[in-house]
N, C-alpha and C positions, 0 to 999 in steps of 0.2 A: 326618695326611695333609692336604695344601695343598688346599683345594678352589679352581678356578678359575671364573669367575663372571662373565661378561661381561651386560652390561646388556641389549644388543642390538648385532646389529653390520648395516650398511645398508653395501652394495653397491652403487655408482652405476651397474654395469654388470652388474645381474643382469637375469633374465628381465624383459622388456620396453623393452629397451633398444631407442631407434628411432634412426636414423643423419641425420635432417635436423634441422639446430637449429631450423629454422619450425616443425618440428611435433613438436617435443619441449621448447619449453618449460616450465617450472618454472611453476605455477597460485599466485595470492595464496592465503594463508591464509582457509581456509570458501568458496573457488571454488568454482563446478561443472565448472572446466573439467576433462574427464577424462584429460587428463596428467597431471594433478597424482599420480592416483591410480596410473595406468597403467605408470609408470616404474618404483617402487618398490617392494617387497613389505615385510613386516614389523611390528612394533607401530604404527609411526607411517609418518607420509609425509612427502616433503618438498613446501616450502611457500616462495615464494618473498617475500621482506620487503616489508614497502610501500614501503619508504625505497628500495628499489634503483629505479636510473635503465635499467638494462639487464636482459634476461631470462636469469636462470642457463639451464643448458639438459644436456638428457641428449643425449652423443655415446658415438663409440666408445672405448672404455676408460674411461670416466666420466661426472662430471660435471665442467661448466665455467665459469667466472664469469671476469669481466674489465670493465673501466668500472664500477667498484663495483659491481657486479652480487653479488646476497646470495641464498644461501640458506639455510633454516635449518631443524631435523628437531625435536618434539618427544618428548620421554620417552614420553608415552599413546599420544594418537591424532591428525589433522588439526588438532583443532578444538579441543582442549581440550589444558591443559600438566599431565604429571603434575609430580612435586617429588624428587627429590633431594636429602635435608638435609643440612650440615654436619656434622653429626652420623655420618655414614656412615666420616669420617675423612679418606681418600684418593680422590680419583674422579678416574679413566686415562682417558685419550683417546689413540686412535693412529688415524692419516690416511695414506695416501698421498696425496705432493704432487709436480707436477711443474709451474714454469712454462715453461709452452710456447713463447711467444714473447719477446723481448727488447721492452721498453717502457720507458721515463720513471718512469710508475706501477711501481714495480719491487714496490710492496709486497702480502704475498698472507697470509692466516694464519687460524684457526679458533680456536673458543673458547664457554665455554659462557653460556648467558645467566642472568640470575638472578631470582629471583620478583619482586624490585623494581625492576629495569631490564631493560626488555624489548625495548628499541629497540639495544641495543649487548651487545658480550659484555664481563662483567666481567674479565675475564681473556684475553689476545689472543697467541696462541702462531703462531710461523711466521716470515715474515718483515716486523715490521712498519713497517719505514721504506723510503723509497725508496733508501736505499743498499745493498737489494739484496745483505744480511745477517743470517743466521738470528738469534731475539731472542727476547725478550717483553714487551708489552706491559702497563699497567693501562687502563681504561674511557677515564680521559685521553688515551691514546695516551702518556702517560708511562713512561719507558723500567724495567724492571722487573729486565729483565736485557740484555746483548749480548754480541755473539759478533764476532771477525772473518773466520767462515766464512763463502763466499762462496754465493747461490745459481746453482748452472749452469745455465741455459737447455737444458732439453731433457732434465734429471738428474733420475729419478724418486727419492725419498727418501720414507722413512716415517719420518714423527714420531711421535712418542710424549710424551706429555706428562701431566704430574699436577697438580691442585692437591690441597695437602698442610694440612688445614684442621689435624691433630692436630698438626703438627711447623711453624705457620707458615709454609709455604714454598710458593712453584709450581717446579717442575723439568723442564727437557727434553732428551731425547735426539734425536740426528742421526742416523736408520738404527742404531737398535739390533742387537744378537746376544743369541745365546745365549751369553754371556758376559756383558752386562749386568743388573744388577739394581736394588732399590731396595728397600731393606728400611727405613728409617728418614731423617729429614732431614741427619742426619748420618753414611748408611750407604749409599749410593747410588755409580751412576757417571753420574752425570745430564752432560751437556755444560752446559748453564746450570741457573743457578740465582739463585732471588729470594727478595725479603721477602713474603710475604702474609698479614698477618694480620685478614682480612675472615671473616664468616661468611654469604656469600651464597649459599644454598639453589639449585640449578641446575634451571632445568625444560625448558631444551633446550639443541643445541647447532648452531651458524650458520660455516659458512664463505663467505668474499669477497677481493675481491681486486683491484688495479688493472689488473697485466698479467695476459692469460688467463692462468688456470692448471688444470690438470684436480687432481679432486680423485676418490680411492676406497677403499672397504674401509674405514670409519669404523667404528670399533669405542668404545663408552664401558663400560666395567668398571670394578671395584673391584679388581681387581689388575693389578700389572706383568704378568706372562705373557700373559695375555689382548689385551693392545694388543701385544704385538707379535711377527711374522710367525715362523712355524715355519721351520726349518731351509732349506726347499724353495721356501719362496717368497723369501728372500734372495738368489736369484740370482736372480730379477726383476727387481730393482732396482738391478742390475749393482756385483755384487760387484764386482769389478777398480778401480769407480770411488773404493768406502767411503774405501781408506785416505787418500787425499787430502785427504776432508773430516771426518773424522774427528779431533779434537784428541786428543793424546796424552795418557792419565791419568798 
């Protein structure tokens, strides 16, 4: 029997959601501001980076960053980072992403950070160049994998993404189904795929982005199933649109 095991999954639009971004900003890391706390439920809270020049912020249907604006959730609690080894294997991440508005800064993506680089995520899933094309990134911004699917303005998508410490690899899917899987680096229906052979221990994980873009339902697991949405919630995300962006296996 497959036991399925999600880490934690944070909801940028669960109870305590407030609808003005003045007074729903995202608090620095060990603030007292009580948004910080107030937004979120769960193991950890989110916590907004020092480096961001702009305030993430809790709206309706999420959360939002734009003008490099960062936020980032760890594994324990506010103020301290648990760890996730390399040793775990595979560790899943699935997002919903929509950017919102059409911008210059076209680029938007998530990723986890690691116990020795704490300022950047070692691994950068989404879309990371301003050409406004799903991808993935290294800590460089060096390109890891690409894709020639486009991001739509105003098209919500759930990514799903792995880094694959046991099979070398990071892997991502575009709006997975219940039809896709990943059982192995060479057993997958992943849309991209990369080289990774780092062994960077992950103790949270940070999404940001150029053009707004709302982000929700973060889930980080140790297996595929868990990152990605049950049958019922795929028409969320408007079916009708999938096959369009969807590469053909």
């Amino acid at each position: 029997m497959k036991v399925i095991t999600a880490i934690w999954i944070a909801r940028a639009s669960a109870t305590g959601r407030v609808n003005s971004p003045s007074t729903s900003r995202i608090a620095p890391k060990n603030s007292s501001d009580p948004t910080a706390q107030a937004q979120t439920s769960g193991k950890s809270a989110w916590y907004r980076a020092s480096s961001s020049t702009k305030n993430p912020y809790i709206n309706t249907g999420g959360m939002y960053t734009g003008g490099d604006s960062y936020a980032m959730r760890t594994y324990s609690n506010p103020n301290t980072d648990g760890t996730i080894p390399d040793t775990i294997g595979r560790l899943y991440f699935g997002v919903n992403f929509t950017r919102t508005v059409s911008a210059a800064q076209t680029w938007g993506g998530f990723g986890p950070f690691s116990t020795t680089v704490k300022t950047s995520q070692f691994m950068y899933f989404g879309s990371p160049y301003t050409g406004g094309t799903f991808g993935i990134a290294d800590i460089a911004g060096n390109p890891v994998a690409t894709s020639a699917i486009p991001v739509v303005t105003g098209q919500e998508y759930r990514i799903v993404a792995v880094v694959d410490y046991a099979g070398d690899q990071v892997r991502m899917w575009i709006n997975p189904d219940q039809n896709d899987y990943d059982i192995a680096a060479g057993n997958n229906t992943a849309d991209l795929v990369g080289t990774y052979t780092g062994t960077d221990s992950s103790t949270a994980v940070g999404v940001n982005s150029g053009a707004i873009t709302r982000w929700d339902n973060l889930v980080v697991a140790t297996d595929f199933n868990s990152a990605v949405p049950e049958p019922a919630s795929l028409a969320l995300l408007g079916l009708g649109g999938l096959v369009c962006i969807r590469r053909r296996r």
